[in-house]
N, C-alpha and C positions, 0 to 999 in steps of 0.2 A: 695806849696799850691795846686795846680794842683795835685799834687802826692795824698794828704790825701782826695781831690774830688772824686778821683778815687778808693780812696780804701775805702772810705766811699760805695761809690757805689756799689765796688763788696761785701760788708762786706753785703749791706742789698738786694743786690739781694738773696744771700748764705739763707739769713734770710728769704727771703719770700720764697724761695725754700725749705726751711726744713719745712714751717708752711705746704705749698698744701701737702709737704711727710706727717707730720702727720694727715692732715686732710683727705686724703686719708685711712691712713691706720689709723685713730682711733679703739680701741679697740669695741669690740662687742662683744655682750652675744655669746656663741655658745649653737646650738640647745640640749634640754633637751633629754638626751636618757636613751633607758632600753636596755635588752640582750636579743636574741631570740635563739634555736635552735629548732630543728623537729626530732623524732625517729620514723622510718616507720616502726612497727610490726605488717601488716598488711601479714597475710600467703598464702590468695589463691587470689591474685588479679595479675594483669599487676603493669608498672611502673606508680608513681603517682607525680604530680605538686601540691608542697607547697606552694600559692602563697598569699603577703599581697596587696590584690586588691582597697585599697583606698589611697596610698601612693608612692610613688618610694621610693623603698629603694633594699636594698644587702642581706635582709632578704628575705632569702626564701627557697625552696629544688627542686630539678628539675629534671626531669627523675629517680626516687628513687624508685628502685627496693626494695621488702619485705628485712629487715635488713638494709636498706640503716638509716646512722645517721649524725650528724653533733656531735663530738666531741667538737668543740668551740663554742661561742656562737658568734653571729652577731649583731652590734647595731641596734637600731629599734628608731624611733622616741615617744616620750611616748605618750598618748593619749589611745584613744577607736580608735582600729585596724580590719578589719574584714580579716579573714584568710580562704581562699577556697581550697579547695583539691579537686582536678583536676585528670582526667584521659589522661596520658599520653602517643600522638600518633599522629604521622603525618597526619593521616586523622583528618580534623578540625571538623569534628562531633563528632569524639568521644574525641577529646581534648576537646572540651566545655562543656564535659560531668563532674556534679559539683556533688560529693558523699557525700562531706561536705561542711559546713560552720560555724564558729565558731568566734564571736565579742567579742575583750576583752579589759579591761583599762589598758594598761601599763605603770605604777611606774616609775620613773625615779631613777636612779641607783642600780634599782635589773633585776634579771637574771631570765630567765623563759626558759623551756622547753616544745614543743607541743608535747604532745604525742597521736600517732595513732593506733591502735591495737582490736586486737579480730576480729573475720571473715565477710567478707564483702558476703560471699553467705547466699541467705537466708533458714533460717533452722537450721543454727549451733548456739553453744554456745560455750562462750560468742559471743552479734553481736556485731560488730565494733563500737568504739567512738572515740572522738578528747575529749581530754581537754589539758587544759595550768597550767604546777604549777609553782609555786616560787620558785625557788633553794636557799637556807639560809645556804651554809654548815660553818661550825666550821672553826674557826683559829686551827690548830693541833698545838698542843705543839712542845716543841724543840726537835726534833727524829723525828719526829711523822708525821704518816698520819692517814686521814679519809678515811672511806671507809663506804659505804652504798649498800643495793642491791635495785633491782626494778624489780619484777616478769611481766612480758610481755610474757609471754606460754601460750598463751590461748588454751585451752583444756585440761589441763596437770594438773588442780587442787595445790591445796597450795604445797610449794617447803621447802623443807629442804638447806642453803647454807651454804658450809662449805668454808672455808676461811684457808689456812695453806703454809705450806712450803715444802708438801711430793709430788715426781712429781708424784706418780702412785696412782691409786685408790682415796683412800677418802686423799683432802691433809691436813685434821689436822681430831684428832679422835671425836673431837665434833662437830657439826654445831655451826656455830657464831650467824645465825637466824634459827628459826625452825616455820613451819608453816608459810609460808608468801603467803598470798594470790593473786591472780591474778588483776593484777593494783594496788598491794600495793606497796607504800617504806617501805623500814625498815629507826630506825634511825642509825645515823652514830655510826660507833667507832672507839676510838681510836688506833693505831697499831706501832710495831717500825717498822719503814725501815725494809725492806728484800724483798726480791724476790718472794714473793706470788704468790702463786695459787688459783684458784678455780673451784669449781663442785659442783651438785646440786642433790638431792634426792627428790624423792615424800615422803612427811611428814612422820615420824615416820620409815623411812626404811632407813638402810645404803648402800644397794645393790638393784636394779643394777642402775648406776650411768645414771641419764635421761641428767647431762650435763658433757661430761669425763673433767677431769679433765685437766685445761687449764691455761695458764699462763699468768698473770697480767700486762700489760705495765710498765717496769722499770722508764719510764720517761726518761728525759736530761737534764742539765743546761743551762744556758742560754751561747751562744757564738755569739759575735760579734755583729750582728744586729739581730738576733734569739731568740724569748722569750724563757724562760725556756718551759719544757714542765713537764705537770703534768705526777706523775707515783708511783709505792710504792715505789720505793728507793730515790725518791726524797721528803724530809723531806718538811713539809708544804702543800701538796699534798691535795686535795679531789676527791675523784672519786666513782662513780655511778658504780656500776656492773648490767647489765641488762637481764635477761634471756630472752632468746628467743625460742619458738617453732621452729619445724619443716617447712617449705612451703608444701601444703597441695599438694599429689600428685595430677597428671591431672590438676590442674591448673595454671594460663598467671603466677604464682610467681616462681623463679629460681629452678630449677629442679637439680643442677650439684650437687656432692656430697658433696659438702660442707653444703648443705641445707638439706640434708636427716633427719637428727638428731638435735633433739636442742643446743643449745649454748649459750653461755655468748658473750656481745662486752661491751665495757670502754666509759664511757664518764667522761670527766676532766671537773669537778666542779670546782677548785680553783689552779690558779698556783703554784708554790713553791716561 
């Protein structure tokens, strides 16, 4: 009798110890989010601060030299956000120094990119803006990726982009977009796997090539704790091709020769 006291007892301590575990750990909504990244194609400036100044969050871009981008995107809490771009610099006057400002509503479960670009001196053309788009790319078929461009050359007028597989000169004989404007997308399309290239022409001309001809991110699959990584040979893929200008000589933007000339960089829309 004594025995079944006793284990009666430890039977309902056990019990009221599991109830405090789950009332502890009762389940809960987790917070509602959207996606952020920043693309800096801003050509004749110093480094700049992405920052979202009414919230804590992991969103943001920080000491972001001209070309500087975020391939992934970052969670963001959803709501109306205000986003400042900041001049970046150890002297605290000119770090508080704000070039933009830019308020927007963020959806919970879509993905948006900021983009910054065209000339912050005044007198040139295009002059510099912020805006936020919706990234919505495609499910690709089975084989298949997406691929879209997004002209950011400011001064360089509409672009011919061709998209191919030849590593010199033009790498396929047609353009995939022709005439695409300055802060335009194009839309997606479809592609099989392969090891793509691309390069860029001023509208209507095959020569001389304004972005040589350069090679596409293959991707990787996913190993171990490692997400997959977008690319063209990785089937289900989406990605952004993005032209970029030159950095304007004589000015705080990277002068080394990798900047001389314009150029394409990748941003992964959609994993595999």
């Amino acid at each position: 009798m004594k025995l079944s006291r006793f284990v009666l007892l430890t039977l309902c301590g056990v019990s009221l110890a599991a109830c405090q575990r789950n009332t502890a750990g009762t389940p809960f909504e987790p917070d509602a989010l959207a996606a952020l990244r920043f693309v800096n194609a801003v050509p004749d400036t110093m480094q700049l601060d992405y920052r979202i100044v009414d919230v804590v969050t992991n969103a943001g871009m920080f000491n972001a030299d001209f070309r500087a981008n975020q391939a992934q995107y970052v969670p963001i809490l959803v709501g109306q956000h205000t986003i400042r771009v900041f001049l970046s610099d150890s002297d605290l006057t000119v770090a508080q120094v704000v070039v933009n400002e830019t308020t927007f509503n963020f959806e919970q479960g879509k993905n948006y990119t900021f983009i910054h670009s065209g000339f912050m001196r005044s007198g040139q053309t295009p002059l510099v803006t912020a805006s936020i788009v919706e990234d919505a790319p495609p499910t690709p078929g089975a084989g298949k990726v997406a691929v879209r461009a997004l002209n950011l050359a400011a001064g360089l007028g509409g672009m011919d982009i061709f998209v191919g597989t030849t590593t010199t000169g033009l790498p396929a004989a047609a353009a995939t977009w022709t005439d695409v404007a300055f802060g335009t997308f194009t839309g997606y399309v479809e592609l099989d796997t392969a090891a793509y290239r691309v390069a860029a022409t001023a509208t209507g001309t095959a020569t001389p090539l304004v972005v040589a001809n350069t090679a596409a991110p293959t991707g990787a699959a996913a190993s171990g704790t490692s997400s997959a990584i977008a690319g063209v040979k990785m089937a289900g893929s989406a990605l952004t091709i993005v032209v970029l200008p030159r950095s304007v000589a004589g000015s705080r933007a990277p002068q080394a020769s990798a900047f001389t000339t314009p150029a394409v960089t990748f941003l992964n829309d959609r994993r595999p």
